[in-house]
C-alpha positions as CSV (number, residue, x, y, z in Angstrom):
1,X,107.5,96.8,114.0
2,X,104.6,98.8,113.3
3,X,105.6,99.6,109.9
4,X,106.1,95.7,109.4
5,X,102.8,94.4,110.7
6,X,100.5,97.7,109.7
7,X,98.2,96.4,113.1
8,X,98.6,97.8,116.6
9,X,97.2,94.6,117.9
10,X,100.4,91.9,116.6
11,X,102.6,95.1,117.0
12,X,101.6,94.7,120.8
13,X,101.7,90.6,120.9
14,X,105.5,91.2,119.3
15,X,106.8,94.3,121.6
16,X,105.0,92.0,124.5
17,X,102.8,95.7,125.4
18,X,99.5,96.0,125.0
19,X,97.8,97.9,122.0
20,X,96.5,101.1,123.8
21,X,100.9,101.2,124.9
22,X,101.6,101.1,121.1
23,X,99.0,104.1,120.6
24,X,100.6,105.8,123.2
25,X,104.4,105.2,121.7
26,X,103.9,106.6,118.3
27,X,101.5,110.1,119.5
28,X,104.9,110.5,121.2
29,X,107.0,109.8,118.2
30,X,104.8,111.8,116.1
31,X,104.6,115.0,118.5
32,X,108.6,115.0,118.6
33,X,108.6,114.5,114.7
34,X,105.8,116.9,113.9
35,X,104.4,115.3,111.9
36,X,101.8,112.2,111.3
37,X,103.5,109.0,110.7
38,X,100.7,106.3,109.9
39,X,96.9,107.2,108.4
40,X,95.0,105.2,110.4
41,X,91.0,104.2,110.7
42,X,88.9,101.4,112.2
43,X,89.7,99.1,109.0
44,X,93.4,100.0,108.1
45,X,96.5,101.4,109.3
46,X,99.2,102.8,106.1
47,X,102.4,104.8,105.8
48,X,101.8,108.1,105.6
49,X,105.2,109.6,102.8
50,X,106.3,111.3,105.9
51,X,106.5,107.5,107.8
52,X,107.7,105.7,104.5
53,X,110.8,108.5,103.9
54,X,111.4,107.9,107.8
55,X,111.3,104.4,107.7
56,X,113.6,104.0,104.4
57,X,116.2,106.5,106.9
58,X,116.6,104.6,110.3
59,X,115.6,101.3,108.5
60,X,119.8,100.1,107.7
61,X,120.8,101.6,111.0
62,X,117.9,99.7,112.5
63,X,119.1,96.7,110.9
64,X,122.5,96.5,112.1
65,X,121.4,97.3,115.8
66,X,119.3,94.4,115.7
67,X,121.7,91.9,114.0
68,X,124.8,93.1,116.2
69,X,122.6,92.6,119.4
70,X,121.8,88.6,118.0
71,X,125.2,87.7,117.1
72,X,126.0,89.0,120.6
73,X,123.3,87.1,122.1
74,X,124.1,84.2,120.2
75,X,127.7,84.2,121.7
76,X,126.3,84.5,124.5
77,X,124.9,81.2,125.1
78,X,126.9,79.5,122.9
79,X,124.7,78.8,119.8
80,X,125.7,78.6,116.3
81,X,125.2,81.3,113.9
82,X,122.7,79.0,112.1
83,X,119.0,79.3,111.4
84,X,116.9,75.9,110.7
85,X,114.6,76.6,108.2
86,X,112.0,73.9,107.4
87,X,110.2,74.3,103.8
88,X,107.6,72.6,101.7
89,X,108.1,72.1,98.0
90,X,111.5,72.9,96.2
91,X,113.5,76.1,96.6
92,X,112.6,78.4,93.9
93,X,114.4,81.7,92.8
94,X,112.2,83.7,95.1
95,X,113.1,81.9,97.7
96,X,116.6,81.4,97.1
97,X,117.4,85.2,96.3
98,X,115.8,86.1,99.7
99,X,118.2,83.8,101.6
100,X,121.0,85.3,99.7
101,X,119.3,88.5,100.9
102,X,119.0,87.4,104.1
103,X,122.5,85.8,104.3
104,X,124.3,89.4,102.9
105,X,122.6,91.0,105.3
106,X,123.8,88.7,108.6
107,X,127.4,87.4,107.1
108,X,127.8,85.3,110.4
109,X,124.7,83.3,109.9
110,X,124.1,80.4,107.8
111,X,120.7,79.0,106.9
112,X,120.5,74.9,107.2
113,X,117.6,73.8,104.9
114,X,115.3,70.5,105.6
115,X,112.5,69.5,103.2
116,X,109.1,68.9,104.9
117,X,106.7,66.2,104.0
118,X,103.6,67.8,101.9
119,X,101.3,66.1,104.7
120,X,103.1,67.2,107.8
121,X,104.0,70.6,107.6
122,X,104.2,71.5,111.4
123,X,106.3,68.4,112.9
124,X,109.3,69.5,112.2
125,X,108.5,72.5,114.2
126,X,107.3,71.1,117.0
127,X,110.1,68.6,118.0
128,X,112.0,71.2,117.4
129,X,114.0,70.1,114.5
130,X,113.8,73.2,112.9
131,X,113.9,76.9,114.2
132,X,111.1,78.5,111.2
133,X,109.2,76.9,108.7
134,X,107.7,78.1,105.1
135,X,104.5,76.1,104.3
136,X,101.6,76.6,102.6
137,X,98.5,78.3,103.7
138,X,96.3,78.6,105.7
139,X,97.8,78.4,109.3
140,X,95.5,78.4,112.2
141,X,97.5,77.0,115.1
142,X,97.3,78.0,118.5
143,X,100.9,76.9,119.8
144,X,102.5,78.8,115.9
145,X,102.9,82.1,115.3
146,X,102.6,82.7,111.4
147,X,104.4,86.0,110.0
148,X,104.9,87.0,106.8
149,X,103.0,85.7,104.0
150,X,104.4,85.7,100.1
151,X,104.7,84.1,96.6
152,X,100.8,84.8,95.7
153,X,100.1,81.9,93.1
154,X,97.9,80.9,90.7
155,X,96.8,77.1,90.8
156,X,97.6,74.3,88.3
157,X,96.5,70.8,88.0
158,X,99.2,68.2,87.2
159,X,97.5,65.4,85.2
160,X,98.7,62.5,83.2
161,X,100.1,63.6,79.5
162,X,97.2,61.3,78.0
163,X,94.8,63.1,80.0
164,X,91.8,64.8,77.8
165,X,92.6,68.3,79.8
166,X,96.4,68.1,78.8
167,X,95.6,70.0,75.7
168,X,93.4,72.8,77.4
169,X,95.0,76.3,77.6
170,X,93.2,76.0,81.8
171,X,90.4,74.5,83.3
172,X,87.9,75.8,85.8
173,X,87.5,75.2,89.2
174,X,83.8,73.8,88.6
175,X,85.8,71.1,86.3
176,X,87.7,68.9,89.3
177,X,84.1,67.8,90.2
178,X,85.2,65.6,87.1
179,X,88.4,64.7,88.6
180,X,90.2,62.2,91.9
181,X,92.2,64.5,93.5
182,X,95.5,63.3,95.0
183,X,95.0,63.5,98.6
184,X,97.5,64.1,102.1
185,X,98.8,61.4,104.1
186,X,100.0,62.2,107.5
187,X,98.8,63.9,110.8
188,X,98.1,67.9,108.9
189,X,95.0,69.3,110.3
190,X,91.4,68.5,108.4
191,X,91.3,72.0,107.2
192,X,94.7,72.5,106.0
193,X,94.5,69.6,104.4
194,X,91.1,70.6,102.5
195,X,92.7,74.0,101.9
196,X,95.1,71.7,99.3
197,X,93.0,69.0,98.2
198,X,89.6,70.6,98.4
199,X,86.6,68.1,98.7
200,X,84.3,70.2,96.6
201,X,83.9,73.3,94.2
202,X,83.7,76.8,94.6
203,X,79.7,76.1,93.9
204,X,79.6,72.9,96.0
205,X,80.2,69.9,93.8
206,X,81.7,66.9,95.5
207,X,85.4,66.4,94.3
208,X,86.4,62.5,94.6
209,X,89.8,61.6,96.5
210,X,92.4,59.6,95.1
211,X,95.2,58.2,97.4
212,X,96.8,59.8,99.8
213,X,100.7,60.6,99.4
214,X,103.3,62.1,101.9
215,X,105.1,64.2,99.6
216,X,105.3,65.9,96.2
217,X,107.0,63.5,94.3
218,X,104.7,60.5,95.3
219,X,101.9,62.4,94.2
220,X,103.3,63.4,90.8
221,X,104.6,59.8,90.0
222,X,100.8,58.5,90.9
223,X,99.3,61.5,88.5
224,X,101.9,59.8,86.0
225,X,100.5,56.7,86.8
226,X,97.1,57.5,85.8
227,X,95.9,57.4,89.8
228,X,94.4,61.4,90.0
229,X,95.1,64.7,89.4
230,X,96.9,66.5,91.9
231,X,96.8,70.7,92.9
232,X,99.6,72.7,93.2
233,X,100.4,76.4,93.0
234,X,101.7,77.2,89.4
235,X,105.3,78.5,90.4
236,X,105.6,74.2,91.2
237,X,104.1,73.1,88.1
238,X,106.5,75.1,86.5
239,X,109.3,73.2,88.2
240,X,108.3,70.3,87.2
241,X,106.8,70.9,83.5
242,X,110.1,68.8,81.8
243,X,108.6,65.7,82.7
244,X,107.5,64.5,79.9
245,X,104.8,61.7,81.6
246,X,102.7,65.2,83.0
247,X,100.9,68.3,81.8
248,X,100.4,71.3,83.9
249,X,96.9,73.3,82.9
250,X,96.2,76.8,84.8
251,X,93.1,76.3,86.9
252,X,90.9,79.2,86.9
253,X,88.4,80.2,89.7
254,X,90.1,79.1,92.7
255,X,91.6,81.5,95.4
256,X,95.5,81.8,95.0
257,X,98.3,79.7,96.9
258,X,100.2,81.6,99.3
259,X,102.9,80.8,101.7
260,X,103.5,81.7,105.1
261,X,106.8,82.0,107.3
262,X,105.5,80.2,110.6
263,X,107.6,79.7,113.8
264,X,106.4,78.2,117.2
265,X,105.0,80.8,119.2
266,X,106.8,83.3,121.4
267,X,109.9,81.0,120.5
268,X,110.9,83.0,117.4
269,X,114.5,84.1,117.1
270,X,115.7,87.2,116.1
271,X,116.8,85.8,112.6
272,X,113.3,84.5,112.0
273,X,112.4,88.3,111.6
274,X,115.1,89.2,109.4
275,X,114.1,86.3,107.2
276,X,110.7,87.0,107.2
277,X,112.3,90.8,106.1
278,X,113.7,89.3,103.7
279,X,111.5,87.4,102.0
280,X,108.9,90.6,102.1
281,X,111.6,92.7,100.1
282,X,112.4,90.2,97.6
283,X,108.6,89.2,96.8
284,X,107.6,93.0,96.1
């Protein structure tokens, strides 16, 4: 796990020991190895080639421990080899080659996909409707646990085709002070909400707010409409570029889109970890 996280302190909160016991673990591992596993400082902790070649050995064997121990468990009580996987947007060729990933590597498991409203992406989760979620950034929830984090973007705006940015090869991030931003419906927290629909620019102009919208395809009909503009992260726009009613300009200047695997906390199964494994490998 320490290889996965690269931080003694979530290594801990996953192995349920404290950090100093994690310390302790791998000085023993390395003293029977010989050798050091992980360069390590007060600001980072890497693979050392030694750790990577050992990790890329055990790692398959490692695997199907873990996997054989779920299905057991998952017998066990009786519960059906499938993981509920909540996600935001659509399902794009990163994410669907890391479920195929994910689903080689666990043949008895199945993953049951629900679409989550752009303004509510932790419900689901918390009535328990689904078992894991992939939403957008940032995360900051005491009762959720966020893993891994993938898909780096760059941002687009979606505007109407008539709109006098359609023709620009990108836009900066000072120029949505000239825009109304398609805003989020729903019960998301203020600053997730802000973290998709900012309310001003990098240097502090105040963006205007347009309506508010529960999901992506409300807010691209009302960009169509001539209502707003609306942010997304360009992997999106790029879904969505045949429609012939939007444009889709590359916004410079604005921190990248990324998207998190988030579960509720210390309720995470197994599976959740092989997905977020998964999803790691494929986005490299």
């Amino acid at each position: 796990m320490l290889a996965e996280e690269l931080h003694f302190g979530r290594t801990g909160e996953r192995l349920h020991v404290s950090q100093s016991r994690v310390s302790q673990l791998l000085r023993a591992l390395e003293a029977r190895i010989g050798g050091q596993l992980f360069a390590r400082s007060s600001r980072s902790v890497a693979l050392t080639p030694l750790g990577e070649r050992l990790v890329a050995d055990v790692r398959p064997a490692y695997e199907a421990l873990r996997a054989g121990l779920a299905r057991a468990h998952d017998a066990a009580h009786g519960r059906p080899a499938v993981l509920r996987l909540g996600f935001q947007g659509a399902v794009d060729g990163g994410l669907a080659a890391a479920l195929r990933r994910f689903e080689r590597a666990r043949p008895d498991q199945a993953v049951a996909l629900t679409e989550l409203p752009l303004s509510e992406p932790f419900d689901a989760l918390r009535r328990r409707d689904v078992d894991a979620a992939i939403v957008l950034l940032p995360v900051v929830e005491d009762d959720l646990e966020l893993g891994v984090t993938f898909s780096r973007q760059p941002h687009a705006l979606a505007v109407p085709a008539h709109h006098p940015f359609a023709s620009r090869q990108s836009v900066d991030a000072e120029e949505l002070a000239a825009c109304s931003l398609i805003d989020l419906a729903g019960g998301a927290p203020g600053y997730w909400r802000r973290a998709q629909t900012p309310a001003r620019t990098p240097l502090g102009r105040p963006i205007a707010t347009g309506p508010e919208v529960a999901t992506l395809q409300e807010g691209l009909n009302l960009v169509a409409a001539g209502r707003g503009a609306m942010l997304m992260c360009r992997a999106t726009a790029e879904l969505h570029a045949g429609r012939r009613s939007l444009a889709f300009v590359p916004v410079t200047g604005l921190p990248p889109s990324r998207l998190g695997l988030v579960w509720r906390r210390g309720l995470a199964p197994e599976a959740v970890h092989a997905l977020g494994r998964a999803l790691l490998e494929t986005d490299r």
